[in-house]
N, C-alpha and C positions, 0 to 999 in steps of 0.2 A: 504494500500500500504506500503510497506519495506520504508527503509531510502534508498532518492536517493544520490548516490555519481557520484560527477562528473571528467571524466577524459580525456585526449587524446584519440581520436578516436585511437583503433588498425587498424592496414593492414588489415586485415579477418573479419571487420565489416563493410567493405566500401557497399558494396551491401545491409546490411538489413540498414543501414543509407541511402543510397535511397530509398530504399522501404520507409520508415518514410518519409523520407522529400516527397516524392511523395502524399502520403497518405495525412498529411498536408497543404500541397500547396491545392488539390483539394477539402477538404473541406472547407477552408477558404476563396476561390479563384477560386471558377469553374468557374465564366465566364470566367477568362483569361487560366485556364488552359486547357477550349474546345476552345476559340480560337487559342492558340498556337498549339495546336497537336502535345506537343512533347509526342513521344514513352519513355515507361520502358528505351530502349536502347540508346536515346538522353540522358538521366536521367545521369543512370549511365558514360557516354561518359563525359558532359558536368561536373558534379562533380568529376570524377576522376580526369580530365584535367585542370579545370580550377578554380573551388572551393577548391578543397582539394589542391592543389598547391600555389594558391596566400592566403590563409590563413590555421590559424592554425586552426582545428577541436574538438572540444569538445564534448564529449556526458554525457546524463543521463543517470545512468543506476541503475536499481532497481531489485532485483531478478535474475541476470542475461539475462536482458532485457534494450535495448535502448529502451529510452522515448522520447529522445529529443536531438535536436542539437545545436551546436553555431559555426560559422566560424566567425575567426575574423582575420583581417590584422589591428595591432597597435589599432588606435582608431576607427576604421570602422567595426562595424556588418554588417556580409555581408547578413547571416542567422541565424535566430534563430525560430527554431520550434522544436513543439511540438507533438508529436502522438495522437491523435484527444480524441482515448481512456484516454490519461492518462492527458488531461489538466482540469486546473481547480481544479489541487495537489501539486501546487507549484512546477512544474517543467521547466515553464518558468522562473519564480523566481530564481531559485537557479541557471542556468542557466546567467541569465544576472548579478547577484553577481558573476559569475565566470570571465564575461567581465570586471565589473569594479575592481576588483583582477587587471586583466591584463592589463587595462587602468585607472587606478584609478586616472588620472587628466578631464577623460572627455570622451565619447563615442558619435557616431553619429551613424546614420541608415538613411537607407530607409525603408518606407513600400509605399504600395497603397492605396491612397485617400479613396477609397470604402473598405476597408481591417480596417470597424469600430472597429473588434474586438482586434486589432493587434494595433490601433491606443489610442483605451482605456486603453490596457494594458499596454502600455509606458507609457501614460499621466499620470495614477494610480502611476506610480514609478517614478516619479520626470522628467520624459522625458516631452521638450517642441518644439512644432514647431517652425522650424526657416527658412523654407522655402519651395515653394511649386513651381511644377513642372512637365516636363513628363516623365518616362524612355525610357531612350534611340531605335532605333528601332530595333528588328521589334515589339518587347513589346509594346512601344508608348502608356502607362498606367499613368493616374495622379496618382502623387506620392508627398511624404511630406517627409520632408528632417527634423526627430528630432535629438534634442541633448540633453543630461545630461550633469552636472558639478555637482562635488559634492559640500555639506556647506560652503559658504566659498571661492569656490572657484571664479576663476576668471567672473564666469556667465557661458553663456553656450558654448561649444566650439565653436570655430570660425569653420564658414560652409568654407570645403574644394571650393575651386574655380576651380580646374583643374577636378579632374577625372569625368568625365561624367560617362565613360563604367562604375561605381557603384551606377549610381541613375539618378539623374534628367537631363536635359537637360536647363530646367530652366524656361521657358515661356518668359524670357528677366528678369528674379531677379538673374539672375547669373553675 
């Protein structure tokens, strides 16, 4: 594989950056992604609207090819994936050094409880659970709320208490 560089998603990449993230999601995630039924056309609707808008977009791109994405708002990963092809090449990696570039006092996420693979790959890079929960509905998915702090620093971020609409609801640990 080429050296991947990562950068701002352009305008005229928004649809093959769904295709990716579509692709992703349903290998990592098929049960939730046959029970939700969202359409190709949700896909794109729901990420033009409201992904691509409350955060800022990053891709990998190698060869003239996205690999991989990162939405981020300040210190919240909203998304980070990878095309199913190219993982397992350090392009999750380079990727999430691109988040801490851009939050480098501390980052947090969401993934899904059952989303082992997604869960090992944080824990591997210094991500630590700091709380556990459901996403919100109609998803209504247990979910784990990590955080990073870099060496040094304060521990690990302080788990946001308000926004629900980006992750858990809480089970009562909110």
């Amino acid at each position: 594989m080429n050296e991947v560089g990562i950068r701002r998603m352009a305008p005229g990449e928004l649809e093959a950056v769904v295709r990716l993230w579509r692709r992703a999601r349903e290998d990592v995630q098929p049960w939730l992604e046959a029970r939700m039924g969202h359409t190709p056309a949700d896909d794109l609707r729901f990420f033009r609207d409201t992904v691509a808008r409350e955060n800022e977009v990053w891709v990998a791109v190698s060869g003239g090819s996205v690999l991989g994405l990162l939405a981020i708002a300040g210190n919240r990963v909203s998304q980070l994936y990878v095309d199913p092809p190219a993982q397992r090449r350090g392009v999750g990696t380079a990727l999430l050094a691109q988040a801490r570039v851009l939050s480098p006092r501390g980052l947090q996420l969401f993934t899904h409880r059952r989303n082992t693979r997604a869960r090992a790959f944080y824990e591997r890079r210094g991500f630590r659970a700091v709380r556990f929960g459901t996403s919100p509905p109609p998803e209504s998915e247990l979910d784990v709320l990590y955080a990073w702090a870099p060496q040094g620093g304060a521990g690990a971020v302080a788990a946001d208490r308000g926004d629900s609409s980006a992750g858990s609801q809480g089970e009562g640990l909110r």
